[in-house]
C-alpha positions in Angstrom: -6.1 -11.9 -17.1 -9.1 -13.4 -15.8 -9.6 -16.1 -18.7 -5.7 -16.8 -18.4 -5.9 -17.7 -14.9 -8.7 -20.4 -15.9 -5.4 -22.2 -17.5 -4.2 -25.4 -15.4 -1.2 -26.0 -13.7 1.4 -28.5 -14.9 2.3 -31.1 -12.9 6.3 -29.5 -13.0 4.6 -26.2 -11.5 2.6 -28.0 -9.3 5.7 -29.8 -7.4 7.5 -26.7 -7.5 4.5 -24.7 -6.1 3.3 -27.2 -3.8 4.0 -25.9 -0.3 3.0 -22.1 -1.4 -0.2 -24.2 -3.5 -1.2 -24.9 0.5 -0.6 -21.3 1.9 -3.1 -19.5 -0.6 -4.5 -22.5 -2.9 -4.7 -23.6 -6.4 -6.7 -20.3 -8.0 -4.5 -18.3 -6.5 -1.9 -19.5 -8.2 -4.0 -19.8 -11.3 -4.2 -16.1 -11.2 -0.1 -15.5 -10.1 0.8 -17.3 -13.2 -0.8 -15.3 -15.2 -0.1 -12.3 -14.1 2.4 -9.8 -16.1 4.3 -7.8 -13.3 7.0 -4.7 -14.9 9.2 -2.9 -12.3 11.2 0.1 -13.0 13.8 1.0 -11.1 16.4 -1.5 -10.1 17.9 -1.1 -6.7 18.8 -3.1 -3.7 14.6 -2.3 -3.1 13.5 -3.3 -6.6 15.7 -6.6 -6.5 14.1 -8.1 -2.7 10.5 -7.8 -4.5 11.7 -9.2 -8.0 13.1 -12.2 -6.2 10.1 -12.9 -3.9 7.8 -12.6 -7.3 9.9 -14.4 -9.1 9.8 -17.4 -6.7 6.5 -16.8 -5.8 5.5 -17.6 -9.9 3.9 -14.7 -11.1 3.7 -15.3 -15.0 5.6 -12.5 -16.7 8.1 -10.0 -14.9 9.6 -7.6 -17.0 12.8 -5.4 -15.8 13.1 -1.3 -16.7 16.5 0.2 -16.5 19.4 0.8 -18.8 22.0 2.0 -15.6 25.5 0.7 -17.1 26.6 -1.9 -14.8 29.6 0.7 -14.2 27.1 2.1 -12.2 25.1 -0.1 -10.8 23.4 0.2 -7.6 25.8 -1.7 -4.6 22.7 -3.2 -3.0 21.1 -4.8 -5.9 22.4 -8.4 -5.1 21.1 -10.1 -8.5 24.1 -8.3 -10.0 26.9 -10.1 -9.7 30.6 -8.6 -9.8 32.0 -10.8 -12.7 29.2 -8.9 -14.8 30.8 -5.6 -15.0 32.7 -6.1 -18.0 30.2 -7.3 -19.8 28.7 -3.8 -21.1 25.4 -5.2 -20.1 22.8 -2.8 -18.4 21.0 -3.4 -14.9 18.3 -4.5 -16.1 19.6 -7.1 -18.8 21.9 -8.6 -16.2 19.3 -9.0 -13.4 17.2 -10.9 -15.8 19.6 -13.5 -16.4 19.7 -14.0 -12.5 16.0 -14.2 -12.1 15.5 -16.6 -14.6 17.9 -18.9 -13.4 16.1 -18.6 -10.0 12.8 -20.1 -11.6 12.9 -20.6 -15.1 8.7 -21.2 -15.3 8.7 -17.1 -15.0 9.6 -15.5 -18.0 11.7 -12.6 -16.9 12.7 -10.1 -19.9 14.1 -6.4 -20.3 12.5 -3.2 -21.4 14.8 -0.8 -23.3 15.0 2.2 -21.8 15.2 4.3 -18.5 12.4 3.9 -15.6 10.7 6.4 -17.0 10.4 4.3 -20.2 7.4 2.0 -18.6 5.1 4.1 -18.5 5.2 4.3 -22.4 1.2 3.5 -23.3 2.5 0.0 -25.2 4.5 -0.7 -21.8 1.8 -0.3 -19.7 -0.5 -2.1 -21.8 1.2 -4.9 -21.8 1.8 -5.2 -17.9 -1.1 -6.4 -15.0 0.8 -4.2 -12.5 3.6 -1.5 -12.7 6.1 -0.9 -9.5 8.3 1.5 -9.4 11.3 2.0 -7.0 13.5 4.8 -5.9 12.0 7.6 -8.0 11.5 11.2 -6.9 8.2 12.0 -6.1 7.2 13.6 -9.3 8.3 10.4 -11.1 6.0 8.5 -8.9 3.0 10.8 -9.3 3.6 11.0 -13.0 3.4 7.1 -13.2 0.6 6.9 -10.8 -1.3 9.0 -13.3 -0.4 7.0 -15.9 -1.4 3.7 -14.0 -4.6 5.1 -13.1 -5.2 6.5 -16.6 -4.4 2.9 -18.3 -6.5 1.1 -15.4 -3.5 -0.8 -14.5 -2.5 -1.7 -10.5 0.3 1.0 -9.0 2.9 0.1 -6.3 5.8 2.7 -5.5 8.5 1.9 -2.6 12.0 3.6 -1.6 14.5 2.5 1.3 16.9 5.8 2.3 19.4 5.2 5.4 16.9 4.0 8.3 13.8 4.4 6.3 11.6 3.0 3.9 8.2 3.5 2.7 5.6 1.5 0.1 3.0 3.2 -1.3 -0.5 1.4 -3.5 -3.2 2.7 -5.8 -5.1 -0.2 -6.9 -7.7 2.2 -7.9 -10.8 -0.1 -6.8 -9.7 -3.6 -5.4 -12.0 -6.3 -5.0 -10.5 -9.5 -3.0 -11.8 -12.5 -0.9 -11.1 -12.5 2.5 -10.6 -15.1 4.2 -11.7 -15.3 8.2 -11.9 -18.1 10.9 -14.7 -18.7 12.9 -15.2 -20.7 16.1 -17.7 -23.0 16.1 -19.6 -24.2 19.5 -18.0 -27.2 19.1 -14.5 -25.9 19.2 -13.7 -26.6 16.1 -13.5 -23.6 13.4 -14.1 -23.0 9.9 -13.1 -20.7 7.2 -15.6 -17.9 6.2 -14.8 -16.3 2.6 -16.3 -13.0 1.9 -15.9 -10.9 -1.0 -14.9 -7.7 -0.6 -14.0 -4.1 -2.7 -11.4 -1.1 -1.5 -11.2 2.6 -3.0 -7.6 3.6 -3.3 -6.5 7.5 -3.1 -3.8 8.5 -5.7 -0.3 9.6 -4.5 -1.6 13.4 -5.3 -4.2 12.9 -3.1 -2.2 10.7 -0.2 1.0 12.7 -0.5 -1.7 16.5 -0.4 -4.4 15.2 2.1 -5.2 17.8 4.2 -4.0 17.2 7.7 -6.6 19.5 9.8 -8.2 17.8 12.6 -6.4 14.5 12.5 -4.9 13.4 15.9 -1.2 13.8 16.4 -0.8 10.4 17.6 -2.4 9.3 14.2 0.1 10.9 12.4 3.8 9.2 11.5 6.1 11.5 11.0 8.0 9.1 8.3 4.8 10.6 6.3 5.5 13.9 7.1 9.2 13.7 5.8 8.1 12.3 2.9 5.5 15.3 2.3 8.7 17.6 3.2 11.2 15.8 0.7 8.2 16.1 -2.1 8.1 20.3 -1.0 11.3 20.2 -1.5 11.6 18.2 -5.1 8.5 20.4 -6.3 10.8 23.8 -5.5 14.4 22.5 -6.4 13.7 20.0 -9.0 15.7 17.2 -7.5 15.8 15.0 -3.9 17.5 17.2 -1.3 21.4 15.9 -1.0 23.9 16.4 2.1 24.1 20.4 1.0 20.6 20.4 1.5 20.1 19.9 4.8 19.1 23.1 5.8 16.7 23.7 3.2 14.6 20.2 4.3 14.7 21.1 7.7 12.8 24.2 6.2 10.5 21.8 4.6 10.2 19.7 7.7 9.3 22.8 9.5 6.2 23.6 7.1 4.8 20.0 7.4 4.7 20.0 10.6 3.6 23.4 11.3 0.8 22.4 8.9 -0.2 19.1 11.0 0.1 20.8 14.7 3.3 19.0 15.2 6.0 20.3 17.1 9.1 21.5 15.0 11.1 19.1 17.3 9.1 16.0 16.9 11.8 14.8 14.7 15.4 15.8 16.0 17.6 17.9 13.4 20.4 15.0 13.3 17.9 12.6 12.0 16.7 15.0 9.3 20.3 15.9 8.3 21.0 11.9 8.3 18.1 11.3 5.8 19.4 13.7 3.4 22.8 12.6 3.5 22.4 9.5 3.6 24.5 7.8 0.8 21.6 5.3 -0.1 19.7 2.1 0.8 20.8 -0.3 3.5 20.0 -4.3 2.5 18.1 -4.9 6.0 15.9 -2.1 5.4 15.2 -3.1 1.4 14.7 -7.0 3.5 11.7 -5.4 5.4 10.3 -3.3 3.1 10.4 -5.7 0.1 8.9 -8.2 2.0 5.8 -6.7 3.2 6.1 -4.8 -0.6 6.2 -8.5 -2.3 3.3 -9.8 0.0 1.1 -7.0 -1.2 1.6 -7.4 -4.8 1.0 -11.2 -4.2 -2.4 -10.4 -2.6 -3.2 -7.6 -5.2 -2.5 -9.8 -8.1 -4.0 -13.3 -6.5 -6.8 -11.2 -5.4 -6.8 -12.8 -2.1 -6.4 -10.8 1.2 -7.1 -7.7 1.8 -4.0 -5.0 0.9 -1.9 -2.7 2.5 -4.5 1.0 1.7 -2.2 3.0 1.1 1.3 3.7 2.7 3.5 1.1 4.5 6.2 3.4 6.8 8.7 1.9 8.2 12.0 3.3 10.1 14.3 2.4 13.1 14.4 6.1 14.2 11.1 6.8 14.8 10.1 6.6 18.0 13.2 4.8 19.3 17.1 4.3 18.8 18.3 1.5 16.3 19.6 -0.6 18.8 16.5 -0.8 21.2 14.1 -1.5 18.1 16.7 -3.8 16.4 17.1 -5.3 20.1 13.2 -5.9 20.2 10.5 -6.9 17.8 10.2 -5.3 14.6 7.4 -3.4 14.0 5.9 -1.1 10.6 3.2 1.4 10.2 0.2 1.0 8.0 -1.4 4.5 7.5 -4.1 4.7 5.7 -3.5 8.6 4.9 -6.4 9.0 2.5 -8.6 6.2 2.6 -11.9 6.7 0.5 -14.9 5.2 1.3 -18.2 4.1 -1.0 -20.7 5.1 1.9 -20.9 7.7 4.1 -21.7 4.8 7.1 -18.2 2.9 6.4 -16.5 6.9 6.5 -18.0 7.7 9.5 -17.0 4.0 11.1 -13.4 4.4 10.3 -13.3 8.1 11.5 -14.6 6.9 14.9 -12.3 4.3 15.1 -9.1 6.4 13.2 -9.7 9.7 15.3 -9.3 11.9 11.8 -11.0 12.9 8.7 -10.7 14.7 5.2 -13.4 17.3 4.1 -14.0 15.0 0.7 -14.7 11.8 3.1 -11.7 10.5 3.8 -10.0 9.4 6.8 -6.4 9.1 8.6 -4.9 7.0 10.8 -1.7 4.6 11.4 -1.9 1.0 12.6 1.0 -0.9 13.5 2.0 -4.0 12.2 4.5 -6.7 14.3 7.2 -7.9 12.0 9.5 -11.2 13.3 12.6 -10.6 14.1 13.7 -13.2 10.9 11.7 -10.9 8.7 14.8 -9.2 7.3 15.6 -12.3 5.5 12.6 -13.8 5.2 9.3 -12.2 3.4 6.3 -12.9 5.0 5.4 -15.6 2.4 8.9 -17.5 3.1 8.0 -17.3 6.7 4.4 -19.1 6.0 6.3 -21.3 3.7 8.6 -22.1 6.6 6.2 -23.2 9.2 5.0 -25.8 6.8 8.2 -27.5 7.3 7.3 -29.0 10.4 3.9 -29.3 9.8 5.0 -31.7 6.9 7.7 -33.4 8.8 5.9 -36.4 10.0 4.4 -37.2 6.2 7.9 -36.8 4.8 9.1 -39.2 7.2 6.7 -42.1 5.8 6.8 -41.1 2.5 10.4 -41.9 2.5 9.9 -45.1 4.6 7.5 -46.4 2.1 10.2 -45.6 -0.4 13.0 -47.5 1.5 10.4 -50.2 2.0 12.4 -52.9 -0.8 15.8 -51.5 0.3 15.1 -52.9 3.9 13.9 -56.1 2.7 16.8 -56.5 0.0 19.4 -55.1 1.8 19.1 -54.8 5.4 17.5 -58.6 6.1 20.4 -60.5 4.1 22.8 -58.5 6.6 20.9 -59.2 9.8 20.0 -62.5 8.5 23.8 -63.6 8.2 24.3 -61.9 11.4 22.0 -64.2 13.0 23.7 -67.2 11.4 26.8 -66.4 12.5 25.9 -66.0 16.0 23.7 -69.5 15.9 27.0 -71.1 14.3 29.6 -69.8 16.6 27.0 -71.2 19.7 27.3 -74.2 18.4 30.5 -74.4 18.0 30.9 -73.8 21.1 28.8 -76.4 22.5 30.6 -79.0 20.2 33.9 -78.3 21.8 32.6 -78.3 25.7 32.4 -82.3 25.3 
């Protein structure tokens, strides 16, 4: 990919791309255009990310699932009802969506079920697989795959009030970009290269939870480590039925962490398992911040989301007080591997936890706008450059309607002045 991305915009792409072009520059875009993205998966998750990609011009994304459209998920909004006669699959008909949305992406299908990309040709053939609402041993199994092939991981799922991102880039290096005040007053952009180890899910989703502070922990992490217990033991994600049996799960995770049994009430346990599936203002949140990090992992600019993004509007307060106030997510960085043992013992200062194989944990919250349910965070930086431009725009266009003044408007003043000067002197012809 990194020969590809020597390749030059076109001057169509570059009009197209021109206010995103000034948000992360010209090589960043090099390297999004010629990036190969597949996502397996399709849900109302799966569909906020392939838009934002998709507009966002990343080279190649290619779509993985053969769901009938009978069947198709009710919060994938690519879909659209006149399509379910067709006999097409999800995949095939959110293709034909995505391509009209920007037709310099080429957006094609993959035979098969999910599980189909992480056939070795698949893989091979992709920069960066993501995968959306699998059960956890689908998401180690590609994980394993990813990290076996060298390719880039992402994994996300939104259930009820909840939704979580997960990335194993492996190693990461990216250029960071930091402002810095000069005595002056003015300031200037620093850019320093820099690398970040990535855990696997195995090891994120098993880290061992001894010693780490109880404030550090989410619990959205430990119900995910509950609803993997209980897929490992039953074979499937815990249903309605099931509620008992994940509170039994629940009750092990935390017992394991030092949490209190109650630390997340019974109702909100028996709400995520019977919840009937994904609700668009959560897949808004989550595949916007989910979008932004593939962006940064494939442009190699920015430093990424290592390794979970939790979000949920139960924990820690009621849905109407948290949708009332400022959004707000939780980076934790459940696993986080350093390359030296001074960085490790840095971050478990400042993160208040550790892992025996030098790891650390810790959560770290991140303020969403309240807009950021229907905007991703690039649309929002896109957005502020509309006023930014406004007073450019303005005389751009008045250097364009330069002739039509002239042309046009001076005749009609012109003969409006005549007519004033004439009717004047009329008047002073008849006085006498």
């Amino acid at each position: 990919m990194a020969e590809e991305a020597q390749q030059e915009l076109t001057e169509h792409e570059a009009a197209i791309y021109d206010r995103q072009l000034r948000v992360w520059g010209v090589e960043t875009q090099k390297r999004l255009s010629a990036a190969r993205v597949l996502i397996a998966g399709l849900g109302g998750l799966a569909a906020e990310v392939a838009k934002n990609v998709v507009l966002a011009g990343v080279g190649s994304v290619t779509l993985c699932d053969d769901t009938p459209l009978a069947d198709r998920p009710p919060s994938n909004f690519l879909i659209h009802a006149a399509d379910a006669a067709t006999g097409r699959t999800v995949a095939e008909a959110c293709v034909a969506t995505l391509q009209e949305m920007n037709p310099f992406v080429t957006v094609s299908a993959l035979e098969g079920p999910p599980s189909a990309a992480l056939a070795p040709e698949a893989l091979a053939a992709c920069d960066l697989l993501l995968l959306c609402g699998q059960p956890a041993g689908g998401v180690a199994a590609a994980d394993a795959a990813c990290r076996a092939a060298g390719k880039a991981f992402y994994a996300g799922d939104c259930r009820g009030v909840y939704g979580w991102a997960f990335a194993d880039l492996a190693e990461h290096t990216f250029v960071q970009e930091t402002k810095v005040e000069q005595e002056d007053g003015s300031s200037k952009t620093v850019c320093e290269e820099r690398s970040e180890r990535f855990a696997s899910w195995q090891d994120a989703v098993g880290a061992s939870l001894q010693g780490v502070s109880i404030k550090r922990l989410s619990k959205l992490y430990l119900l995910l480590r509950a609803a993997a217990r209980y897929e490992q033991q039953h074979g499937r994600f815990p249903a309605a039925a099931d509620a008992h049996a994940l509170r039994d799960a629940w009750a092990a995770e935390a017992a394991a962490a030092g949490v209190p049994a109650d630390a997340l009430p019974g109702e909100q346990l028996d709400a995520y398992s019977a919840a009937p599936g994904d609700m668009p203002a959560i897949n808004a949140v989550v595949g916007g911040v989910l979008a932004n990090e593939l962006i940064k992992a494939l442009g190699g600019k920015g430093e990424p989301i290592n390794n979970f993004f939790l979000f949920s509007l139960a924990e820690g307060s009621g849905m109407v007080e948290r949708m009332a106030a400022r959004l707000s997510g939780v980076v934790s960085i459940v696993f986080h591997i350093y390359p030296d043992r001074r960085a490790a013992e840095s971050a478990r200062t400042e993160l208040g936890g550790s892992h025996s194989s030098g790891g650390t944990m810790g959560k770290m919250p991140i303020r969403l706008k309240e807009v950021v349910y229907t905007l991703s965070p690039f649309e929002q930086s896109v957005m502020n450059g509309l006023w930014k431009d406004l007073p450019h725009k303005a005389a751009h266009h008045m250097h364009n309607l330069r002739d039509a003044v002239i042309f046009c408007v001076a005749p009609v003043v012109g003969i409006g002045y005549y007519c004033a000067d004439y009717k004047e002197k009329e008047k002073q012809h008849h006085r006498y």
